[in-house]
PLY file of the C-alpha trace (Angstrom):
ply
format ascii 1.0
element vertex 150
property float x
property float y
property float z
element edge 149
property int vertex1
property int vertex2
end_header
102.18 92.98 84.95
99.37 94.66 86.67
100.50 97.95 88.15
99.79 97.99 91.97
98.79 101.33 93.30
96.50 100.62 96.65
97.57 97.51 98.96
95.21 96.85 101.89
96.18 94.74 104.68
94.07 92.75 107.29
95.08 92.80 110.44
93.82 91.43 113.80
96.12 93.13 116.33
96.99 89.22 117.76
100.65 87.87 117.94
102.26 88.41 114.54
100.06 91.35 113.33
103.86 93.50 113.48
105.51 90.32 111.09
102.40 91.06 108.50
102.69 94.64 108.52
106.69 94.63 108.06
106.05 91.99 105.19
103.24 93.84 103.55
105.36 97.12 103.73
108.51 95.17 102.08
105.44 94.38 99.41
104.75 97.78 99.25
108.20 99.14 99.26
108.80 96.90 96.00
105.71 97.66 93.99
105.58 101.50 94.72
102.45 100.87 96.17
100.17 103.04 99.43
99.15 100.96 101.93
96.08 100.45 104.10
96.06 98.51 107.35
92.20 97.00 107.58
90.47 95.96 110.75
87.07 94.15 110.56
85.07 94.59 113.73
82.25 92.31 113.68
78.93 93.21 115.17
77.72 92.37 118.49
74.32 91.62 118.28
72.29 91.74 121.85
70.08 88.98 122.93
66.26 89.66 123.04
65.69 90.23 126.45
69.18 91.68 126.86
69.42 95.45 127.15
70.36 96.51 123.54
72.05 100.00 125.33
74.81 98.03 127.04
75.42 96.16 123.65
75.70 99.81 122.41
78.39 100.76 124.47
80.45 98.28 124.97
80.22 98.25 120.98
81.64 102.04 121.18
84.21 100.73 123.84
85.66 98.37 121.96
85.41 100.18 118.26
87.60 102.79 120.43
89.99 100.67 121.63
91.06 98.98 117.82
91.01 103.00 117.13
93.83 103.20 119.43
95.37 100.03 118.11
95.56 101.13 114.34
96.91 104.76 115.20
99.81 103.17 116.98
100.13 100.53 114.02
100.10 103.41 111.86
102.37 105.27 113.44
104.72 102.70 114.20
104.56 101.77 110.53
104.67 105.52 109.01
108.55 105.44 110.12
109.61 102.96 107.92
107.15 103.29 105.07
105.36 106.98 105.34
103.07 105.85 102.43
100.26 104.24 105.09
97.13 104.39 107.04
94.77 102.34 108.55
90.91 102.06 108.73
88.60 100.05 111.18
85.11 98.78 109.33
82.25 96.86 111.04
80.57 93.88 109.69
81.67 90.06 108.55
85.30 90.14 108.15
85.21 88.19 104.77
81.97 90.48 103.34
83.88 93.74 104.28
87.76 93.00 103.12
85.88 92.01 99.59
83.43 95.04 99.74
85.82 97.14 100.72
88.66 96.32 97.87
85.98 96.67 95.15
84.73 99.57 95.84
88.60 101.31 96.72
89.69 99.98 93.83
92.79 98.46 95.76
95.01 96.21 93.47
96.19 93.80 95.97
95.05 92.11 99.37
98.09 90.71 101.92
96.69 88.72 104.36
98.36 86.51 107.33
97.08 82.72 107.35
96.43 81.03 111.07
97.32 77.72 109.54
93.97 75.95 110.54
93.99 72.51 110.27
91.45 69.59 110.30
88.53 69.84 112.07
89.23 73.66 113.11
89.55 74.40 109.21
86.74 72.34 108.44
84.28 73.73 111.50
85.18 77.21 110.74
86.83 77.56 107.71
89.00 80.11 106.53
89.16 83.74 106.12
92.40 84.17 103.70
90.79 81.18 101.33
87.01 83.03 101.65
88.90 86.13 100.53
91.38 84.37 98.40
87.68 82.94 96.64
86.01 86.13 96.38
88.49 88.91 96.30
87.94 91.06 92.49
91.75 91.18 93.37
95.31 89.17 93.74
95.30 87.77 97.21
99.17 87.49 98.87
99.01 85.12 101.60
101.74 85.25 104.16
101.97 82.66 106.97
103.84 83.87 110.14
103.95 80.26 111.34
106.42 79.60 108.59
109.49 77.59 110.36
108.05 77.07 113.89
106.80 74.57 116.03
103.26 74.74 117.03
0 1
1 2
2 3
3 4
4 5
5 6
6 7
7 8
8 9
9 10
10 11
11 12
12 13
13 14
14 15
15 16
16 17
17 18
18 19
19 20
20 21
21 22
22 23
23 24
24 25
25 26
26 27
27 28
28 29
29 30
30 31
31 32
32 33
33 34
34 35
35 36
36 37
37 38
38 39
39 40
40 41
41 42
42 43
43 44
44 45
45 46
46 47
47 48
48 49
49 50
50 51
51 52
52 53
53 54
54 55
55 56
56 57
57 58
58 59
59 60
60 61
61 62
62 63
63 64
64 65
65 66
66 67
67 68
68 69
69 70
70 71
71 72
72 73
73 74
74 75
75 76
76 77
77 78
78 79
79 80
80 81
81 82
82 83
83 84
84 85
85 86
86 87
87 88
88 89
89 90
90 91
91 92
92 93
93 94
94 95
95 96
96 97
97 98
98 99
99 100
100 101
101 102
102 103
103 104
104 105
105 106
106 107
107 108
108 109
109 110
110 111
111 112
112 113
113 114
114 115
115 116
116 117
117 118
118 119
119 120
120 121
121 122
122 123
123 124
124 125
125 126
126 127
127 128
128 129
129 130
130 131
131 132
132 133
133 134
134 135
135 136
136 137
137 138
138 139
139 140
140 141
141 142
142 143
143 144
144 145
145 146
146 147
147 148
148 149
C-alpha cells in the first residue's frame, strides 16, 4: 500500500464542512498522514463597462473573509489533530484542487459529495467526479448526506 504522507481536503465552509474535516482527520489520524484544508475561491470577473476597482475590492473582501474562515477551521481542528493547516487558492475549483495536488505532491484528496442528482448533475456536473477524473491521486469521497432525508 501506498504510504500517505500529505492529505488535502476541500472545503466550502457550507453546512457539513465540520463532518468533512472530523472525517478527513479520522483519515489522517489512521494513515499518519498532515493535513491541508483547501479553499478554491473562484474569480470574479467584472463586466465591461463595470468598474473593474470595485470588482477589486470586493475580491480582497471576500478572499479576507474565507482567511478568517480557514484560521478558525484550523484552529478548531489543530485541537484534535495538531498535524494541520489550511490554504485559500483562486481560480476554477476543479483546475486548482488537481494543480495544486500535483505539484504538493499530496498522496490523497478527501472530498465531501453534494449528492447532485438529475438535471442539477447533468447541468452542472460534479466537482468530486471532475477531481475524482483528473486527480494524479486517490480521491476519498465522503457524503455527509449519508442517512438523511433531503
Amino acid at each position: 500500500m501506498q504510504n500517505v504522507q500529505k492529505i488535502i481536503v476541500s472545503v466550502d465552509f457550507y453546512t457539513h464542512t465540520q463532518n468533512l474535516a472530523k472525517f478527513a482527520m479520522d483519515v489522517a489520524n489512521k494513515l499518519g498522514g498532515k493535513l491541508i484544508f483547501v479553499h478554491v475561491m473562484e474569480v470574479i470577473l467584472p463586466f465591461p463597462d463595470d468598474n473593474p476597482e470595485s470588482y477589486k475590492l470586493l475580491d480582497e473582501k471576500i478572499f479576507a473573509s474565507l482567511e478568517d474562515k480557514m484560521e478558525n477551521l484550523v484552529e478548531k481542528s489543530r485541537r484534535i489533530f495538531p498535524e494541520c493547516e489550511g490554504v485559500i487558492l483562486k481560480g476554477d475549483v476543479t483546475d486548482s484542487i488537481v494543480s495544486y495536488a500535483k505539484e504538493n505532491q499530496i498522496d490523497l484528496i478527501v472530498m465531501g459529495t453534494h449528492g447532485a442528482k438529475g438535471i442539477e448533475k447533468i447541468l452542472l456536473g460534479s466537482v468530486a467526479e471532475r477531481v475524482l477524473k483528473r486527480a494524479s491521486c486517490p480521491v476519498l469521497m465522503f457524503n455527509p448526506y449519508k442517512g438523511k432525508i433531503q
